[in-house]
C-alpha positions in Angstrom: 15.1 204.5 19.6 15.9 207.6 17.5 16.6 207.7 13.9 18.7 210.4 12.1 16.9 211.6 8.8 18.3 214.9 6.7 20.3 216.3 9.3 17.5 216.6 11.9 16.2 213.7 15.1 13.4 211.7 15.2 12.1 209.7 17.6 10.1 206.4 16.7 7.7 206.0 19.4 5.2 203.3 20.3 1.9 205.0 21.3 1.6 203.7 24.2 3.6 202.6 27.2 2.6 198.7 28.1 4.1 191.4 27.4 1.9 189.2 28.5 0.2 185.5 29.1 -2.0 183.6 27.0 -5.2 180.3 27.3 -7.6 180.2 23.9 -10.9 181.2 22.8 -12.3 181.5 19.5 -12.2 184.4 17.0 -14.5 185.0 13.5 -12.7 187.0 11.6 -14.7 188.4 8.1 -12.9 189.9 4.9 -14.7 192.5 3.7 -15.1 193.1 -0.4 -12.5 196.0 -1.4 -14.0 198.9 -3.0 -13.5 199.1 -6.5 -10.9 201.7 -8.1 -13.6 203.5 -10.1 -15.7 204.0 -6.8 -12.6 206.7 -5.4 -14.4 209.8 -5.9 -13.1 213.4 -4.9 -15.2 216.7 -3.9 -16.4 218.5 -7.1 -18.9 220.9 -5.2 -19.1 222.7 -2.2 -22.5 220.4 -0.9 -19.9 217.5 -0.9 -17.2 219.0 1.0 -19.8 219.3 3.3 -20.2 215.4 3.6 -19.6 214.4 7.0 -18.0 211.1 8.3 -20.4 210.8 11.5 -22.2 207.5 9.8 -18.7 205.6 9.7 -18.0 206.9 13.1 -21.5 205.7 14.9 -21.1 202.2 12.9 -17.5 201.6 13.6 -16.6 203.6 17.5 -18.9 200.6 19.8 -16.3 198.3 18.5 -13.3 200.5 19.6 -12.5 200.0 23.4 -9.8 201.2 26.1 -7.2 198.6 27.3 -6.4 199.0 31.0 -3.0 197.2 31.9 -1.6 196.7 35.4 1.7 194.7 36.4 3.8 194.4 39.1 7.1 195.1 39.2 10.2 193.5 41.2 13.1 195.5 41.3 15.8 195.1 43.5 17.8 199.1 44.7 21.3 199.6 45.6 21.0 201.0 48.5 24.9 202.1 49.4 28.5 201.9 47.2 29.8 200.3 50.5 28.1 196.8 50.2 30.2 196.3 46.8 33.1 195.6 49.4 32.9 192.3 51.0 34.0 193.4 54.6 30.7 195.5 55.0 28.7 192.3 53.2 30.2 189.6 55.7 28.9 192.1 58.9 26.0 193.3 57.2 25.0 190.6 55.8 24.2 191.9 52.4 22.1 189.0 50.9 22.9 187.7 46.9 26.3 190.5 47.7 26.3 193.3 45.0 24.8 196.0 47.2 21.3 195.2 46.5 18.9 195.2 49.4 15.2 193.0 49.4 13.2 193.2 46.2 10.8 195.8 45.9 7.2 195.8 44.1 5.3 198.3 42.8 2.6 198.5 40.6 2.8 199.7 36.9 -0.3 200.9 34.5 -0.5 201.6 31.0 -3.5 202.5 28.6 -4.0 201.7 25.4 -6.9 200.8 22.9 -8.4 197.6 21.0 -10.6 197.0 18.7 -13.3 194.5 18.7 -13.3 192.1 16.1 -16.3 188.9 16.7 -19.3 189.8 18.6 -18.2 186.9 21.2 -16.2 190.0 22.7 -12.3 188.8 21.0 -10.7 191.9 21.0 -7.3 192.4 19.0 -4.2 195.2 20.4 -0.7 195.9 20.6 1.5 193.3 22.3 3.1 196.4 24.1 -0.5 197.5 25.6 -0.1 194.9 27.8 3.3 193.7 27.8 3.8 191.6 31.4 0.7 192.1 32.1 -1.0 190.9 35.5 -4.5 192.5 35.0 -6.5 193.7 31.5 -9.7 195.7 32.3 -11.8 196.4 28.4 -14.1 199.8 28.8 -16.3 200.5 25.7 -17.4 203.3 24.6 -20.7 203.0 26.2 -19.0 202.9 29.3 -19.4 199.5 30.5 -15.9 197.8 31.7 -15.0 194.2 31.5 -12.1 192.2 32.7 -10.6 190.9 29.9 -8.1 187.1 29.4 -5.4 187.1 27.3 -5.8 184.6 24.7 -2.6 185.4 22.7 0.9 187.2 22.6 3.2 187.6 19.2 5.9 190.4 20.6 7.1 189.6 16.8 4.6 191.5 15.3 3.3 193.8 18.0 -0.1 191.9 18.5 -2.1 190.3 20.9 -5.6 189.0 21.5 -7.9 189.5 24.4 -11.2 187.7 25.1 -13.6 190.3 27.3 -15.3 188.1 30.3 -18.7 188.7 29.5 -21.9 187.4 28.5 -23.6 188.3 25.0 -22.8 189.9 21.8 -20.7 192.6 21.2 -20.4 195.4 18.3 -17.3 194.4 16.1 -15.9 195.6 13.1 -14.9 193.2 9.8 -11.8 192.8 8.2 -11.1 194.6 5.2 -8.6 193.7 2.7 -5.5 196.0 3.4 -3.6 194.7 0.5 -6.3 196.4 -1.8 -5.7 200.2 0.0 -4.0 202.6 -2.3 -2.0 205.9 -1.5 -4.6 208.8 -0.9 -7.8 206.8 0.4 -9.2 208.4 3.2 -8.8 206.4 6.1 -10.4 207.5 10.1 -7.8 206.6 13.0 -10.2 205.7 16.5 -8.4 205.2 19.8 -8.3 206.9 23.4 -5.2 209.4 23.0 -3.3 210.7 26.4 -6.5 209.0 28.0 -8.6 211.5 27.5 -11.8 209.6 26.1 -12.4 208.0 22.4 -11.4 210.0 20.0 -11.7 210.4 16.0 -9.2 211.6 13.2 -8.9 211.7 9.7 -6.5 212.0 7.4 -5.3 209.9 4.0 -3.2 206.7 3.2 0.4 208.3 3.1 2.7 205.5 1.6 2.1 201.6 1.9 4.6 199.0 3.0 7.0 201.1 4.8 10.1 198.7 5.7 12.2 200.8 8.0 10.1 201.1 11.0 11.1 199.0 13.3 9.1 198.0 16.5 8.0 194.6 15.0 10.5 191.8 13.5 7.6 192.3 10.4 7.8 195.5 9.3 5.1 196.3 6.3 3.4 198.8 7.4 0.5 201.4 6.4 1.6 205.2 6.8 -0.8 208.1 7.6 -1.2 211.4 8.4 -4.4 210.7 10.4 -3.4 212.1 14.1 -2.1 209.4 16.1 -0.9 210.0 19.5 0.1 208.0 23.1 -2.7 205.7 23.8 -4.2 205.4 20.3 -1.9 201.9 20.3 -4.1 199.1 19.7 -6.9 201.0 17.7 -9.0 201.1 14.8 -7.7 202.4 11.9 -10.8 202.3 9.2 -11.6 203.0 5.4 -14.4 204.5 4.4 -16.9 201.4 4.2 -16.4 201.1 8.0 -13.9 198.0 7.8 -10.9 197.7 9.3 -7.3 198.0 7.4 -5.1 198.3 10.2 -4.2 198.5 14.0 -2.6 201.5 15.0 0.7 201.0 16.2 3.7 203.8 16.1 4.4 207.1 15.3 7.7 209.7 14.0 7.2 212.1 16.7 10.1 214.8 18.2 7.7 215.3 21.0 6.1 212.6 21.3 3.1 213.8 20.5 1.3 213.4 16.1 3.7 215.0 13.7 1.1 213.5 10.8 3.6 210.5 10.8 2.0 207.4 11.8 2.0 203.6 11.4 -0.6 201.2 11.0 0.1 197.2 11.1 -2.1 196.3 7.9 -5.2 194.1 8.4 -3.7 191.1 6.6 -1.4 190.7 9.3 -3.9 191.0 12.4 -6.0 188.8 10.9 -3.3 186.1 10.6 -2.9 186.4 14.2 -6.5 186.6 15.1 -7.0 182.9 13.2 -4.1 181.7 15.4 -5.7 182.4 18.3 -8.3 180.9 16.7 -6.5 177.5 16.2 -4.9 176.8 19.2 -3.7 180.4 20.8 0.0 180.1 19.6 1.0 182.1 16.1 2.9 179.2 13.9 4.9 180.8 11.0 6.2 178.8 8.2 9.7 177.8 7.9 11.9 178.2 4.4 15.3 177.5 5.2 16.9 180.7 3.2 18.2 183.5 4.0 17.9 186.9 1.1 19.5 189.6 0.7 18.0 193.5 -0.8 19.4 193.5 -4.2 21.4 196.9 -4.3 22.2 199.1 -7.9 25.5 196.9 -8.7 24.0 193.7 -7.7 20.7 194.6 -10.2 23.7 195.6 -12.7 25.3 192.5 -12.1 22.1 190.3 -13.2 21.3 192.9 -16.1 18.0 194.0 -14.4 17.1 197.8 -15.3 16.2 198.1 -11.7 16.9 196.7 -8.5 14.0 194.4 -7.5 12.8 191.3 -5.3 15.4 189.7 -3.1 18.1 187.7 -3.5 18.8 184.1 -2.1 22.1 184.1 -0.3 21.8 180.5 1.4 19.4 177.2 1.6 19.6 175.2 4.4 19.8 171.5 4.3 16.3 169.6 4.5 14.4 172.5 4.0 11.2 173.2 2.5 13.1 176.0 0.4 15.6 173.1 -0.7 12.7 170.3 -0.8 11.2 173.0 -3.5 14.0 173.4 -5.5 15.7 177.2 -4.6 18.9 177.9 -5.1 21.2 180.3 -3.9 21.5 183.6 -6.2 17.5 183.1 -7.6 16.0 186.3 -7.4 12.3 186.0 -6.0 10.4 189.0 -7.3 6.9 188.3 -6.3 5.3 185.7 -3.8 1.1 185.1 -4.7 1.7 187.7 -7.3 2.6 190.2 -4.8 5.8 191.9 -5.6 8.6 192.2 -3.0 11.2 194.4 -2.7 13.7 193.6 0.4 13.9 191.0 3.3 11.1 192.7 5.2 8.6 192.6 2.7 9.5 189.3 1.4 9.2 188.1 5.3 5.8 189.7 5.8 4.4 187.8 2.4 6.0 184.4 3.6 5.2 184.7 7.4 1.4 185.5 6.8 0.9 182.0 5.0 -0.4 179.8 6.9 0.9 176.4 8.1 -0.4 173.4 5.6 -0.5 175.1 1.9 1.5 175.6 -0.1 3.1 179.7 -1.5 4.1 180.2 -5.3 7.2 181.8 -5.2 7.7 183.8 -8.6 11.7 183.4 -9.4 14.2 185.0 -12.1 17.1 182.0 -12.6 19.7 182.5 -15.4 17.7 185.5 -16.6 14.2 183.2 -17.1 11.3 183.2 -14.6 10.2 180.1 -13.1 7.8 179.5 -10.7 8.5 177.5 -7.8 6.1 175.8 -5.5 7.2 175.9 -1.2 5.1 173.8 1.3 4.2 175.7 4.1 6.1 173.6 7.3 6.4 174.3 10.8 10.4 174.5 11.8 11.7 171.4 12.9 12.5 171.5 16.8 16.0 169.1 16.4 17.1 169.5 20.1 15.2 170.1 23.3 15.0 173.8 24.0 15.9 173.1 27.8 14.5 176.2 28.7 16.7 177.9 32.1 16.6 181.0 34.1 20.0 181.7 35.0 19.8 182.8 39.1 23.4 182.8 40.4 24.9 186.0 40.2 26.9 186.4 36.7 26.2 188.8 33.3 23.6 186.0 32.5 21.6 186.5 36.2 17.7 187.5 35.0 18.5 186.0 31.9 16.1 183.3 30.5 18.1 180.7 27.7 16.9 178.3 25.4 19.0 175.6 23.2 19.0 176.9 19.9 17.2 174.8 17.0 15.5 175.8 13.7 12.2 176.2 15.5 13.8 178.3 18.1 15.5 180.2 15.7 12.2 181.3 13.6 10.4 182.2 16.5 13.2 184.0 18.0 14.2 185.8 15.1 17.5 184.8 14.6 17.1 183.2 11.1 19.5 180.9 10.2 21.6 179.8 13.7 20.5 176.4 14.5 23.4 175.1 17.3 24.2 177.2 20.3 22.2 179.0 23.0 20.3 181.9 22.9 18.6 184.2 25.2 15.0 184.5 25.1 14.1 187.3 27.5 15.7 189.4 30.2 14.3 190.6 33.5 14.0 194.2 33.9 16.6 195.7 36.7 18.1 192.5 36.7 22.3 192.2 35.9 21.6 190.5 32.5 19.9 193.7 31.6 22.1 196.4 33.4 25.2 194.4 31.0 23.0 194.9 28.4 22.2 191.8 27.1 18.8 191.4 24.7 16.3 188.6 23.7 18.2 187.1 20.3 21.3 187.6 21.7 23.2 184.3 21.2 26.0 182.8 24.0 28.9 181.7 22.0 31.6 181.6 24.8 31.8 182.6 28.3 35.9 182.9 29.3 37.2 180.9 26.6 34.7 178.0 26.8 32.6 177.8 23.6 28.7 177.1 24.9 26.4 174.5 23.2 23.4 174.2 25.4 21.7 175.8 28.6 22.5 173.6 30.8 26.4 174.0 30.4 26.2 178.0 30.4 24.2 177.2 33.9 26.7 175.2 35.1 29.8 178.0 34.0 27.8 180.6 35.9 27.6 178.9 39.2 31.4 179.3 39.6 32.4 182.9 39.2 36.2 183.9 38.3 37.5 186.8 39.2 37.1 188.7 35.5 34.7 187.7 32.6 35.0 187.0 29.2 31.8 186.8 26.8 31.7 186.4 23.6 27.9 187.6 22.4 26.6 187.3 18.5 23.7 190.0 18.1 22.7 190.9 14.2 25.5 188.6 13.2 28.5 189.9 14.6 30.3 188.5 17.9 31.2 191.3 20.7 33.7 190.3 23.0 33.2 191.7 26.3 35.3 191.5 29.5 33.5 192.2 32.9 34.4 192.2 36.3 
């Protein structure tokens, strides 16, 4: 992915190259106390410059490990333009057609790092550490090496947890509270860059709740300038009490190497997915049934704010714990527990961190008055059976894996707000879902003229093949119409 920013290219790059499987195990996770405001000190002589970081370092590093990552890979090759025609197929006996000869395997490794977070040996990383995933190996930093299960996978936000095969206890590090880190505290960065052995940087707390990111459906994240680089994915970043206040996950980089750009998933957030694991091993988000919108300079205008803040509420669903509460379409939320919001993305990382079975204050501005309005925390209702499918006959949709779309499909998939219809849930590398282009979210609303309402009709459409194709695709809300042959 590359963004465009004042004329010159970036490239956002996750730290690491790296899906994955899950059982469950348990995790304690401890908040630490934040440090009070007045407790921010800077240098005033040269004796304190001379302070050195070594204590944090020695308390904190035992608790930051490697990740090892192996899977294996089926690809299938072309192996000649010729077997496209069907003379040489029917006396060469091309199997599946297409020009594509037996599968092959080969094995694929990836390093990243983790940090240990309950002495029981519950390690937390980066989803994309050990995406597909058939083997996790955990070194620490006293060399020892462990395999390692994985208890839990959230591709949503980047996350997963590991539980290191081992007997006794293990050095871990505590949970701070990221939502109490200001811009300019000193923060360390620990993690095994290009692989060459644990490594520490320092830098400062460059902005908080950065939005426009990507590489997680949640995007709040910490910014620093604390060198991050391949392989530090997955590790520690730390404040100066020797807590934990994020994972590091991403970087701005034209080379791919630290530009002093770097992104940190904040604590809050791992910790939510640490208790899941906790509680079952699946993450369970709670569903509102609304869709917002950013407020922009006319639409602030338009409600007579003097700035543009919160979001705005373009749509309720029916049944919904955002109807069952009372919200209505054009309230502007501007804080949810107090905490303010500012767009969709940091309005979805205050909602999604709740947890299943309470109940979040939502702080709303209606007719120019602020009310405050009370949403139960429900899981999203799972109306029809997902009727889950891997399409196998050779078609745009072969590789593809489908599910029948519902509103708990919908929140876990990320596709807010479509509740009929199918959508595709993952696609198999190399396979010709993915050489079409297709991606998980991408929703099936007609294949040659025939609108599709569940899996097992799209399977049915793909067994018989006509002689050109017609898709119709909604990704991000807009339908592509494609014609392949």
């Amino acid at each position: 992915m590359r963004l465009a920013r004042s004329g010159k290219t970036f490239s956002l790059v996750c730290v690491v190259l790296a899906g994955l499987f899950g059982s469950s195990t348990s995790v304690t996770a401890q908040t630490a106390d934040a440090t009070p405001a007045d407790l921010r000190l800077v240098p005033n002589d040269a004796a304190q410059i001379k302070l050195s970081f070594a204590p944090i370092v020695k308390e904190v590093a035992p608790a930051v490990v490697n990740v090892y990552a192996k899977r294996t890979v089926v690809q299938r090759q072309r192996t000649s333009p010729f077997f496209d025609d069907p003379f040489f197929r029917r006396f060469f006996g091309q199997p599946g057609g297409g020009g594509f000869d037996r599968p092959r395997e080969r094995v694929e490794s990836s390093l990243g790092s983790g940090v240990i977070i309950a002495e029981d040996g519950v390690v937390i990383t980066n989803h994309h550490v050990i995406k597909g995933a058939d083997e996790v190996r955990v070194a620490l930093s006293d060399r020892r090496e462990f395999d390692a299960d994985i208890v839990l996978m959230d591709e949503r936000t980047d996350l997963a947890v590991l539980k290191i095969k081992g007997e006794g206890s293990f050095d871990h590090v505590t949970f701070a509270d990221s939502d109490s880190l200001e811009v300019g505290d000193i923060v360390l960065a620990i993690g095994n860059p290009f692989g060459v052995g644990q490594t520490v940087t320092q830098g400062i707390v460059s902005a908080l709740a950065r939005t426009q990111v990507g590489v997680t459906d949640f995007q709040f994240f910490i910014q620093t300038d604390a060198a991050i680089n391949p392989g530090n994915s997955g590790g520690a970043l730390v404040d100066m009490n020797g807590n934990l206040v994020g994972i590091n996950t991403a970087i701005f980089s034209r080379s791919g190497g630290s530009n002093g750009i770097g992104f940190a998933i904040p604590a809050h957030m791992a910790r939510f997915v640490a208790s899941a694991a906790d509680q079952g091993g699946k993450v369970q988000r709670p569903w509102l049934g609304a869709t917002v919108q950013t407020v922009s300079s006319e639409i602030a205008e338009s409600l007579s704010l003097d700035r543009p803040r919160g979001v705005l509420v373009t749509a309720v669903f029916d049944g919904s714990p955002a109807q069952e509460a009372g919200l209505k379409v054009s309230d502007l939320v501007v804080a949810i527990e107090g905490k303010e919001v500012t767009d969709p993305n940091s309005f979805g990382y205050r909602f999604a961190t709740k947890m299943i079975g309470e109940s979040s204050r939502f702080q709303v501005v209606r007719g120019g008055q602020e009310v405050m309005i009370d949403v139960s925390l429900k899981p999203a209702p799972e109306t029809v059976p997902r009727d889950t499918r891997e399409l196998l006959e050779f078609s745009p949709f072969e590789g593809a894996t489908v599910m029948n779309l519902s509103p708990a499909v919908s929140t876990e998939f990320g596709v807010e707000g479509k509740f009929e219809g199918v959508v595709i849930v993952s696609v198999s590398r190399g396979s010709q879902s993915h050489r079409v282009g297709m991606k998980p979210g991408d929703i099936v609303r007609a294949v040659n003229n025939t609108p599709v309402t569940t899996t097992r009709m799209l399977e049915t459409i793909t067994k018989t093949p006509p002689r050109v194709w017609l898709l119709e695709i909604e990704r991000d809300g807009v339908i592509n119409k494609l014609q392949l042959r």
